[in-house]
PDB file of N, CA, C and O in Angstrom:
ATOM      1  N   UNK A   1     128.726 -17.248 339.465  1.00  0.00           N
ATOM      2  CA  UNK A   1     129.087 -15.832 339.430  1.00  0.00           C
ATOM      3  C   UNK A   1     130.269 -15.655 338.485  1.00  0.00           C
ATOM      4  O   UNK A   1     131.135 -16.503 338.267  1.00  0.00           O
ATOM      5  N   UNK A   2     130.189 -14.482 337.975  1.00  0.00           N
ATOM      6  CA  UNK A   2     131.119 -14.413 336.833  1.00  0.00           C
ATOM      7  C   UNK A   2     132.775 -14.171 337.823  1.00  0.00           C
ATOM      8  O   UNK A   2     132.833 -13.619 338.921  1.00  0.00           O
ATOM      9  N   UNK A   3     133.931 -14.735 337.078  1.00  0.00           N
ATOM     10  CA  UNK A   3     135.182 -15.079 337.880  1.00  0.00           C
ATOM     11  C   UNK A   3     135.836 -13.180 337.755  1.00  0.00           C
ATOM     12  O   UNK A   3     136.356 -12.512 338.649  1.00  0.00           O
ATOM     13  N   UNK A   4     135.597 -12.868 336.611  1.00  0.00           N
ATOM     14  CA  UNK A   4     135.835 -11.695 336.041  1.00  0.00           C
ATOM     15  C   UNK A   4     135.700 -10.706 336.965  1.00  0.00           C
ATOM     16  O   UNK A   4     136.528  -9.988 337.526  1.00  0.00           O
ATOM     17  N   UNK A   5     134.377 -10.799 337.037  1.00  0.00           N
ATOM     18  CA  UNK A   5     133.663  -9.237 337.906  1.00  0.00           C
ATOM     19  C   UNK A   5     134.210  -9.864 339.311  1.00  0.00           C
ATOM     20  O   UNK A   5     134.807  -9.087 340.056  1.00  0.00           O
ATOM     21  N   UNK A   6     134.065 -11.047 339.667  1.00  0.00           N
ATOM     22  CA  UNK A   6     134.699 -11.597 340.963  1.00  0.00           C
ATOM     23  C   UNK A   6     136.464 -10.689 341.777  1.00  0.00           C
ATOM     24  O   UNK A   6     136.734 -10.181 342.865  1.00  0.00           O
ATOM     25  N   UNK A   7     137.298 -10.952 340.348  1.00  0.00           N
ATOM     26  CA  UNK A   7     138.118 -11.195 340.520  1.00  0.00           C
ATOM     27  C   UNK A   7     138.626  -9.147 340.802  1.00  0.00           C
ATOM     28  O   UNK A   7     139.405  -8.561 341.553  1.00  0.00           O
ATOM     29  N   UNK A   8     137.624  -8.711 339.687  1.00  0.00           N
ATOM     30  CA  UNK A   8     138.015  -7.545 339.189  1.00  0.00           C
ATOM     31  C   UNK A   8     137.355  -6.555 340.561  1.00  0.00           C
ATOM     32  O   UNK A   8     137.713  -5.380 340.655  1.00  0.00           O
ATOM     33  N   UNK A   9     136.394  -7.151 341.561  1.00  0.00           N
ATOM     34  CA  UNK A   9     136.205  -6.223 342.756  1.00  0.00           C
ATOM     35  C   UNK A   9     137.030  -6.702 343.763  1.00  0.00           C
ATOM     36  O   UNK A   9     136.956  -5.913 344.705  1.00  0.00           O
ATOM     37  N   UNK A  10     137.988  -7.877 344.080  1.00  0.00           N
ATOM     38  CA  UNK A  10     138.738  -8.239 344.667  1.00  0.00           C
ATOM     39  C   UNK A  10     139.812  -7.154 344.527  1.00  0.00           C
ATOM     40  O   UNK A  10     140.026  -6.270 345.356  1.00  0.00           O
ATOM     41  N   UNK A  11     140.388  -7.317 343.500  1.00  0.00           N
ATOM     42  CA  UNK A  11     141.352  -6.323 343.398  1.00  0.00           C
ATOM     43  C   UNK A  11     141.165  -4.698 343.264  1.00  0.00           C
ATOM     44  O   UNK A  11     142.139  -3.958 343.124  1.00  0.00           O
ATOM     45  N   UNK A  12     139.808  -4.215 343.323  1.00  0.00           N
ATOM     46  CA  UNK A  12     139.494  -2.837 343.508  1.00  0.00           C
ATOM     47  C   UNK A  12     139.323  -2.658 345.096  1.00  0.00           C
ATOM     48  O   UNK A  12     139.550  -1.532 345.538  1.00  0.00           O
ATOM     49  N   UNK A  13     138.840  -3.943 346.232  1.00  0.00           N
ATOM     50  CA  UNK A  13     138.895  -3.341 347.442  1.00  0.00           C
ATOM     51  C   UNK A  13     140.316  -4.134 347.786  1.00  0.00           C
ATOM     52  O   UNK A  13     140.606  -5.314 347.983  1.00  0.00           O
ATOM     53  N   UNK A  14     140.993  -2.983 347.760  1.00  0.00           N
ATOM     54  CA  UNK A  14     142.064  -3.215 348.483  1.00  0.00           C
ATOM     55  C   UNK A  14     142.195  -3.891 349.761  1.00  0.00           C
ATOM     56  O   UNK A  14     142.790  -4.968 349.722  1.00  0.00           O
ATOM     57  N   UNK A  15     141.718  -3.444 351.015  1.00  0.00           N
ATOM     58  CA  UNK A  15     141.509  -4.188 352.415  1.00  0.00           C
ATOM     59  C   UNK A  15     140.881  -5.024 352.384  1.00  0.00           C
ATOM     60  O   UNK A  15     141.057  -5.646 353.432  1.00  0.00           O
ATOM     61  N   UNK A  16     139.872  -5.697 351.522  1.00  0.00           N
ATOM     62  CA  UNK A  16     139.187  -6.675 351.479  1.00  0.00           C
ATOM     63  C   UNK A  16     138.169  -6.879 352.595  1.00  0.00           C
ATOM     64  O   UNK A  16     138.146  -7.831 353.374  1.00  0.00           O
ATOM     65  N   UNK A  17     137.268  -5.771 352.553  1.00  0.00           N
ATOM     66  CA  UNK A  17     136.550  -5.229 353.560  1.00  0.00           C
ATOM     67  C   UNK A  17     135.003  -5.714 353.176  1.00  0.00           C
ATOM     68  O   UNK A  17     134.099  -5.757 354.011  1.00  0.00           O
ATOM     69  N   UNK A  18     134.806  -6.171 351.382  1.00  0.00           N
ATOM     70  CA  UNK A  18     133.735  -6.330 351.152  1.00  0.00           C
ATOM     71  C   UNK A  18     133.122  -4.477 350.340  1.00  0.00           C
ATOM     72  O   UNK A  18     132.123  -4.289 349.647  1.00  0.00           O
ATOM     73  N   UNK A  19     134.078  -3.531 350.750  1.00  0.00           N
ATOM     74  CA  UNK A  19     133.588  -2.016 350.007  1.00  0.00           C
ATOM     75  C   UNK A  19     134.429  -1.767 349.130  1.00  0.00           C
ATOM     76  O   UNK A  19     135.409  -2.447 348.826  1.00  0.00           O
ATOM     77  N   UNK A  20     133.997  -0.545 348.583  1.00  0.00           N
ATOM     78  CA  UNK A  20     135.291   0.424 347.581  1.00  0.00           C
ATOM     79  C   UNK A  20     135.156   1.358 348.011  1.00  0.00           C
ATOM     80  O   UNK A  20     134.060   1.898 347.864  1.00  0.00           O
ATOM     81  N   UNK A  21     136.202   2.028 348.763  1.00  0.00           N
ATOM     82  CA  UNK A  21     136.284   3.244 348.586  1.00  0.00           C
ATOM     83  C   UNK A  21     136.568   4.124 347.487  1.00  0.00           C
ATOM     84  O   UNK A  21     136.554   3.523 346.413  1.00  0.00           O
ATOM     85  N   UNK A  22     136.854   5.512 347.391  1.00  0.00           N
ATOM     86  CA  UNK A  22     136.885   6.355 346.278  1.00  0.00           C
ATOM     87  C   UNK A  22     138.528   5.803 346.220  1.00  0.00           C
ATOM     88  O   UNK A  22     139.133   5.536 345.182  1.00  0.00           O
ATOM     89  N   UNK A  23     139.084   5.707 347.639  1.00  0.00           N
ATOM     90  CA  UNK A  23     140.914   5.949 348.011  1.00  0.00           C
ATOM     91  C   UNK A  23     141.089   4.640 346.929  1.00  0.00           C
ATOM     92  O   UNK A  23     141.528   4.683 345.779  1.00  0.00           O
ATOM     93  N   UNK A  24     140.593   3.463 347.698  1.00  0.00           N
ATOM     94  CA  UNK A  24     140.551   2.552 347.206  1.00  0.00           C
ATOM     95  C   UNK A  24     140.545   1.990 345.052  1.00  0.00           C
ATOM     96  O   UNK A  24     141.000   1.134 344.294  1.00  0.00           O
ATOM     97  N   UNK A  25     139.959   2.834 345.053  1.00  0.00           N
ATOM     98  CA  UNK A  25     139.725   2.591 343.547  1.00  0.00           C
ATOM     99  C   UNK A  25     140.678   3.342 343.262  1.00  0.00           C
ATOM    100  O   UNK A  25     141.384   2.764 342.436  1.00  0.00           O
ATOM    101  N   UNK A  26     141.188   4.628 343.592  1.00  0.00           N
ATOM    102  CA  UNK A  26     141.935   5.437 343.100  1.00  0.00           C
ATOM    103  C   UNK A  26     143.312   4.892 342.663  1.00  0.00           C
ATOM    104  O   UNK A  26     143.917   5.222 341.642  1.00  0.00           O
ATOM    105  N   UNK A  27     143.814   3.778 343.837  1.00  0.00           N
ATOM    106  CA  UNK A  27     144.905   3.636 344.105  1.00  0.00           C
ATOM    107  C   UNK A  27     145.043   2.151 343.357  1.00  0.00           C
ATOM    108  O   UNK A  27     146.076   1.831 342.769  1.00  0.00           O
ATOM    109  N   UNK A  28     143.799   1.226 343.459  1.00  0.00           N
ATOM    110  CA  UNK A  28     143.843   0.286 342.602  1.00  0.00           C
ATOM    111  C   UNK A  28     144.016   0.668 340.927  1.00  0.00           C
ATOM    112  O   UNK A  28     144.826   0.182 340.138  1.00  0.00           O
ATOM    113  N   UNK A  29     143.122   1.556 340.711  1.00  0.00           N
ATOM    114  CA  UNK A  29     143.505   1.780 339.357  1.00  0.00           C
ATOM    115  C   UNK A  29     145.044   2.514 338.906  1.00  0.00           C
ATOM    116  O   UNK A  29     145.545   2.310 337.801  1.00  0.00           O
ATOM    117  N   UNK A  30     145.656   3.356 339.916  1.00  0.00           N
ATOM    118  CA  UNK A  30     146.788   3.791 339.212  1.00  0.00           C
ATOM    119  C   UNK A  30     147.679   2.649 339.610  1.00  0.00           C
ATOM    120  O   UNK A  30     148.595   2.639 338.788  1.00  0.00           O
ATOM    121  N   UNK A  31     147.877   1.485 340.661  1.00  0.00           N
ATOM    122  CA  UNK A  31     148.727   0.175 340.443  1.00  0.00           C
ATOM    123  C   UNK A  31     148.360  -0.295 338.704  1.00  0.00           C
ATOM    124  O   UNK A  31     149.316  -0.671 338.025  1.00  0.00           O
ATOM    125  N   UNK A  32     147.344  -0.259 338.241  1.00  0.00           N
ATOM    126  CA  UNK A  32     147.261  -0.901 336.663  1.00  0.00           C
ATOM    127  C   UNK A  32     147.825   0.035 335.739  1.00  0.00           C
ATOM    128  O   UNK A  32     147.961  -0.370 334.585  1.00  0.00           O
ATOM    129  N   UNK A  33     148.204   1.283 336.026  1.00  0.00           N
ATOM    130  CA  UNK A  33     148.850   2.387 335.134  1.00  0.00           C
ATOM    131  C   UNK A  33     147.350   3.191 334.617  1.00  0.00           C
ATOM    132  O   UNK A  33     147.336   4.186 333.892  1.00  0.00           O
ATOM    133  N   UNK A  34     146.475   2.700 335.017  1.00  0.00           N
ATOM    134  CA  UNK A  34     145.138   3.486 334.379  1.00  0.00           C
ATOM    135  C   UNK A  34     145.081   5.137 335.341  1.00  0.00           C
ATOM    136  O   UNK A  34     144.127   5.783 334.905  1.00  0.00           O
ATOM    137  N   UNK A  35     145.351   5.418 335.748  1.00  0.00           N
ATOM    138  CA  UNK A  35     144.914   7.004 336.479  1.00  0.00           C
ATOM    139  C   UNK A  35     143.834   7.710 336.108  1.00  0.00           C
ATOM    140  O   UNK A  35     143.434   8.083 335.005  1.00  0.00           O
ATOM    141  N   UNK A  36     143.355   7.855 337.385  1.00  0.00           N
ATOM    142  CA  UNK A  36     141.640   8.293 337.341  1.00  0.00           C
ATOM    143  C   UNK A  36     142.110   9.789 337.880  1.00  0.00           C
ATOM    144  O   UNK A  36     143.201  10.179 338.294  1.00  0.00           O
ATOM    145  N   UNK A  37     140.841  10.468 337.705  1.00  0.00           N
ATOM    146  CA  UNK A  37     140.906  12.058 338.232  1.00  0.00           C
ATOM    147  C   UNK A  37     139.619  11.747 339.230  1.00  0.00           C
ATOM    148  O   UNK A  37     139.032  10.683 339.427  1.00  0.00           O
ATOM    149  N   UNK A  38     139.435  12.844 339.692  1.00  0.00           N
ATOM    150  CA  UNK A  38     138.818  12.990 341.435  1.00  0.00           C
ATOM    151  C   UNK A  38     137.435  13.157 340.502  1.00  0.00           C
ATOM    152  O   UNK A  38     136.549  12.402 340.902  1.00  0.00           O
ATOM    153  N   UNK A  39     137.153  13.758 339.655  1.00  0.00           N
ATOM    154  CA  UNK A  39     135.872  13.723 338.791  1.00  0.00           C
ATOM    155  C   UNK A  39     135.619  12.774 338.575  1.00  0.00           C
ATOM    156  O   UNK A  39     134.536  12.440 339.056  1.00  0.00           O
ATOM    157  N   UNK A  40     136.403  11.644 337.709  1.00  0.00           N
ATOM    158  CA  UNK A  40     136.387  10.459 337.184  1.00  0.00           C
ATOM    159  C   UNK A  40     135.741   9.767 337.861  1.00  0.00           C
ATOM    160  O   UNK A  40     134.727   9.229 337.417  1.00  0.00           O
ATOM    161  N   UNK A  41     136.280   9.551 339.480  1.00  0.00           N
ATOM    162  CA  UNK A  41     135.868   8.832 340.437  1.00  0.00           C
ATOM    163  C   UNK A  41     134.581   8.955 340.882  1.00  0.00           C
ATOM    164  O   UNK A  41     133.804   8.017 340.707  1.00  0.00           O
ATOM    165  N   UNK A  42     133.998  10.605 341.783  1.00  0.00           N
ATOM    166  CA  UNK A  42     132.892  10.971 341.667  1.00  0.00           C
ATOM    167  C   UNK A  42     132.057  10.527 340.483  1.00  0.00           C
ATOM    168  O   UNK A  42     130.937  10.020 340.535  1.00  0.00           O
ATOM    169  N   UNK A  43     132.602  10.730 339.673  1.00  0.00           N
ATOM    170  CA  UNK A  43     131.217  10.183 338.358  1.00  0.00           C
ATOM    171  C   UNK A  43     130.756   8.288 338.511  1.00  0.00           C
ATOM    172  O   UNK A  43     129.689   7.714 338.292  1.00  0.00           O
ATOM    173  N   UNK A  44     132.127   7.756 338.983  1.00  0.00           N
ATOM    174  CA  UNK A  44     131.274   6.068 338.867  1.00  0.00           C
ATOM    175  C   UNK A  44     131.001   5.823 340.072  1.00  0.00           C
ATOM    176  O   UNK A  44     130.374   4.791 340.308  1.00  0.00           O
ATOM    177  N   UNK A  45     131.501   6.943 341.470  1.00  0.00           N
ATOM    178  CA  UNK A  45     130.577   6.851 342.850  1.00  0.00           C
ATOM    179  C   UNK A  45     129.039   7.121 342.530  1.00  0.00           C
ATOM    180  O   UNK A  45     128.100   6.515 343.045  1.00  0.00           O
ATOM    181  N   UNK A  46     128.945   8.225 341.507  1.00  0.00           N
ATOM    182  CA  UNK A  46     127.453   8.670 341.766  1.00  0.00           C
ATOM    183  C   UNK A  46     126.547   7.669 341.040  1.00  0.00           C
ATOM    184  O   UNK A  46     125.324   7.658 341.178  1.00  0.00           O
ATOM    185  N   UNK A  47     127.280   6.776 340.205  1.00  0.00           N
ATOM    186  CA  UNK A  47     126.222   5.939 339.189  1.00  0.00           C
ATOM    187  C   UNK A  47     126.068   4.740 340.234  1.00  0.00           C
ATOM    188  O   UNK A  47     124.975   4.507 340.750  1.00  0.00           O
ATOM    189  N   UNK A  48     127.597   3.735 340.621  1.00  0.00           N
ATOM    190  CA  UNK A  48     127.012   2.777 341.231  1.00  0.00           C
ATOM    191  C   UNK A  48     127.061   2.584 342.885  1.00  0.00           C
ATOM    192  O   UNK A  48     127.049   1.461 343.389  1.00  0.00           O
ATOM    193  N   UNK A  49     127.121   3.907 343.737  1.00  0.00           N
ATOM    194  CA  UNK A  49     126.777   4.018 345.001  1.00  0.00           C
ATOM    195  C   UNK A  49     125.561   3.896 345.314  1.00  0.00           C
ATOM    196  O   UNK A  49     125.014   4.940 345.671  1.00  0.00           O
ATOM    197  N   UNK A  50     124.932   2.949 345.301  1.00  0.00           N
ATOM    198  CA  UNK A  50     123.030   3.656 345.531  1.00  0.00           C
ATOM    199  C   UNK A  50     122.541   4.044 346.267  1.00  0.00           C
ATOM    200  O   UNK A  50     121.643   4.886 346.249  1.00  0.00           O
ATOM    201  N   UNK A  51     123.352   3.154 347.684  1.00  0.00           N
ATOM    202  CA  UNK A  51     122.964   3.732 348.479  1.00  0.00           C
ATOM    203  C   UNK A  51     123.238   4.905 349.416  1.00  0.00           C
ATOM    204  O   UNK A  51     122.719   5.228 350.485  1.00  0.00           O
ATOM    205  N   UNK A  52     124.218   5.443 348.681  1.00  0.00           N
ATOM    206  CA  UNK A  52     125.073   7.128 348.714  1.00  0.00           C
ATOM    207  C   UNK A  52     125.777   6.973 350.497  1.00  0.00           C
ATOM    208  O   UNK A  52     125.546   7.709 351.457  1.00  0.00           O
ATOM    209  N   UNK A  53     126.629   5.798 350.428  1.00  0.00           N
ATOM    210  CA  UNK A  53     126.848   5.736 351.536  1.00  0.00           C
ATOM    211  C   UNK A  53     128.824   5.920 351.213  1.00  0.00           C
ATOM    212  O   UNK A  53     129.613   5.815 352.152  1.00  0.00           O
ATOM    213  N   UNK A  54     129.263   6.175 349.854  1.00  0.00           N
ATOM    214  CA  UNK A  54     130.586   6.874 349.458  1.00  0.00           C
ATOM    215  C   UNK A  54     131.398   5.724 349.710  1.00  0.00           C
ATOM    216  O   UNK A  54     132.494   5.859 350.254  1.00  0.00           O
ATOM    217  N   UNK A  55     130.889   4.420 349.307  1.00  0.00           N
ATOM    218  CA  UNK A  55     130.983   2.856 349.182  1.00  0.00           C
ATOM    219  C   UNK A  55     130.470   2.413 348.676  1.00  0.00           C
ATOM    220  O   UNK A  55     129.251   2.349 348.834  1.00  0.00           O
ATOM    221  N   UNK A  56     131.233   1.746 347.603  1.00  0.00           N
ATOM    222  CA  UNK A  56     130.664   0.789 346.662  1.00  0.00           C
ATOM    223  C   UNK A  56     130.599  -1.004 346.868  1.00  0.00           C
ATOM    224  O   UNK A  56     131.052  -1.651 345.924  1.00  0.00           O
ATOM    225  N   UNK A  57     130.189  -1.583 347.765  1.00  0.00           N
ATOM    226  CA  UNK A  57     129.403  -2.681 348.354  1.00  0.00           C
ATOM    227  C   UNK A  57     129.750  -3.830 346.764  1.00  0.00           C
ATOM    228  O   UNK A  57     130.135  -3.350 345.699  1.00  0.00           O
ATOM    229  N   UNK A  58     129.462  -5.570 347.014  1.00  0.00           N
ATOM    230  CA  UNK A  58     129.814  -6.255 345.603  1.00  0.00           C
ATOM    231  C   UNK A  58     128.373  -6.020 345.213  1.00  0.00           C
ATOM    232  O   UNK A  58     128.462  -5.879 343.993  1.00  0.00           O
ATOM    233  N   UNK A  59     127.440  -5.928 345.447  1.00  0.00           N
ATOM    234  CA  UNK A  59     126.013  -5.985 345.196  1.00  0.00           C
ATOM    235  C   UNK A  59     126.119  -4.781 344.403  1.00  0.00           C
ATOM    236  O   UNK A  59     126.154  -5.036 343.200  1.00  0.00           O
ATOM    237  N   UNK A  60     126.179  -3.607 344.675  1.00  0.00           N
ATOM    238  CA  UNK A  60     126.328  -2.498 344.080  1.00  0.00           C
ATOM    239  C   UNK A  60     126.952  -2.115 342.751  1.00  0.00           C
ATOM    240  O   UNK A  60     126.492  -1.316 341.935  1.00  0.00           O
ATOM    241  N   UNK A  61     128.453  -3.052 342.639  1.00  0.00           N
ATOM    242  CA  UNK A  61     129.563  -3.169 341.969  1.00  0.00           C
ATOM    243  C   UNK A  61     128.529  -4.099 340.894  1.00  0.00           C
ATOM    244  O   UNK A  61     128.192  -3.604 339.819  1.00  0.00           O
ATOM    245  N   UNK A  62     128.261  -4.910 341.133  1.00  0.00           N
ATOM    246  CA  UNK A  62     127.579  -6.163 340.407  1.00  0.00           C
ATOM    247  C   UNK A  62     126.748  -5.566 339.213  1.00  0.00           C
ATOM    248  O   UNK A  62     126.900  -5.753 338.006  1.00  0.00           O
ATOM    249  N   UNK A  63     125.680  -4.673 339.987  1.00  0.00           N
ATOM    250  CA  UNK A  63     124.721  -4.120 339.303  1.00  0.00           C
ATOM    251  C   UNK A  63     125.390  -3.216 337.989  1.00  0.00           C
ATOM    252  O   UNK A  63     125.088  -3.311 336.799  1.00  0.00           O
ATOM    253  N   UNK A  64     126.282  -2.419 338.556  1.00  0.00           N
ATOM    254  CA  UNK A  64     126.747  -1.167 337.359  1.00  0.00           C
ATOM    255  C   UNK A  64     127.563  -1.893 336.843  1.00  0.00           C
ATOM    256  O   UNK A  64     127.958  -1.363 335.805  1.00  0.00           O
ATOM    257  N   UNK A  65     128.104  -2.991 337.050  1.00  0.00           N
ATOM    258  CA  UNK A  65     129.369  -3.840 335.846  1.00  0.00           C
ATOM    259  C   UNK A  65     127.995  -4.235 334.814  1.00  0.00           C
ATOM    260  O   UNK A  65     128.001  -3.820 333.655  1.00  0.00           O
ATOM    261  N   UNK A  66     126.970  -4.967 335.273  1.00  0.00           N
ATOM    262  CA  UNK A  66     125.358  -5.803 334.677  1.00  0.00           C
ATOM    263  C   UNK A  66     125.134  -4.456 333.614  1.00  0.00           C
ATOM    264  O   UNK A  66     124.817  -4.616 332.436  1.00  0.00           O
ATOM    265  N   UNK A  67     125.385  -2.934 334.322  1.00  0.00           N
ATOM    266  CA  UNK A  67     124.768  -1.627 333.475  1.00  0.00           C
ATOM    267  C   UNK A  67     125.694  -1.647 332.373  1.00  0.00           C
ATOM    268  O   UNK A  67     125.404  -1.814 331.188  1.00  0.00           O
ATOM    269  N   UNK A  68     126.592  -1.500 332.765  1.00  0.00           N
ATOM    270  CA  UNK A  68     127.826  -1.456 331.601  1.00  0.00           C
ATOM    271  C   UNK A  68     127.837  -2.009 330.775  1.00  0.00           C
ATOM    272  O   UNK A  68     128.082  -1.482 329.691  1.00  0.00           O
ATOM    273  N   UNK A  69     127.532  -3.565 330.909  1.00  0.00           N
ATOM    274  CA  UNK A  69     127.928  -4.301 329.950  1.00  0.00           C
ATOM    275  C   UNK A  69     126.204  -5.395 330.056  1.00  0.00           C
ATOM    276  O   UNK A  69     126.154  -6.277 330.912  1.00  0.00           O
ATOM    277  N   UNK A  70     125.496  -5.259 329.514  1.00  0.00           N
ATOM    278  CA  UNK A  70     124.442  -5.944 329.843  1.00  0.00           C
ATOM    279  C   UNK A  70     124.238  -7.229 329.301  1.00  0.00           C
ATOM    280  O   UNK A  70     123.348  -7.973 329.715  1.00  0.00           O
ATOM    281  N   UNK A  71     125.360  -7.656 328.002  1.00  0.00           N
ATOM    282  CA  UNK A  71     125.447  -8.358 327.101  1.00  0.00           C
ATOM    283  C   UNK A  71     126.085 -10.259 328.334  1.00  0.00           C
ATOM    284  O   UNK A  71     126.303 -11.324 327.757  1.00  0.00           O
TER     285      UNK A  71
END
């Protein structure tokens, strides 16, 4: 498994629950200085939530990092 995408959903679920929340990402990304907007967020809930459960799961995460970058 790639260490990258490993490492990079570790540090997006904060509680280490195995999910992402929206809070969760929100707050991980402004610790990196990146700041997301409430749209921002909604927009990469609606692509890699699939199963519209307003959690993003590593399986889930896996897939839309695979979309992103397919290379």
């Amino acid at each position: 498994m790639d260490s990258e995408l490993t490492d990079t959903f570790a540090e997006l679920d904060v509680n280490g629950d195995g999910q992402i929340t929206g809070a969760e990402f929100h707050a991980a990304m402004a610790a990196r200085g990146e700041p997301v907007t409430k749209e921002e967020i909604e927009s990469i809930f609606a692509d890699a939530d699939t199963n519209h459960d307003g959690k993003i799961s590593f399986t889930e995460f896996a897939a839309a990092w695979r979309r992103a970058d397919p290379a």
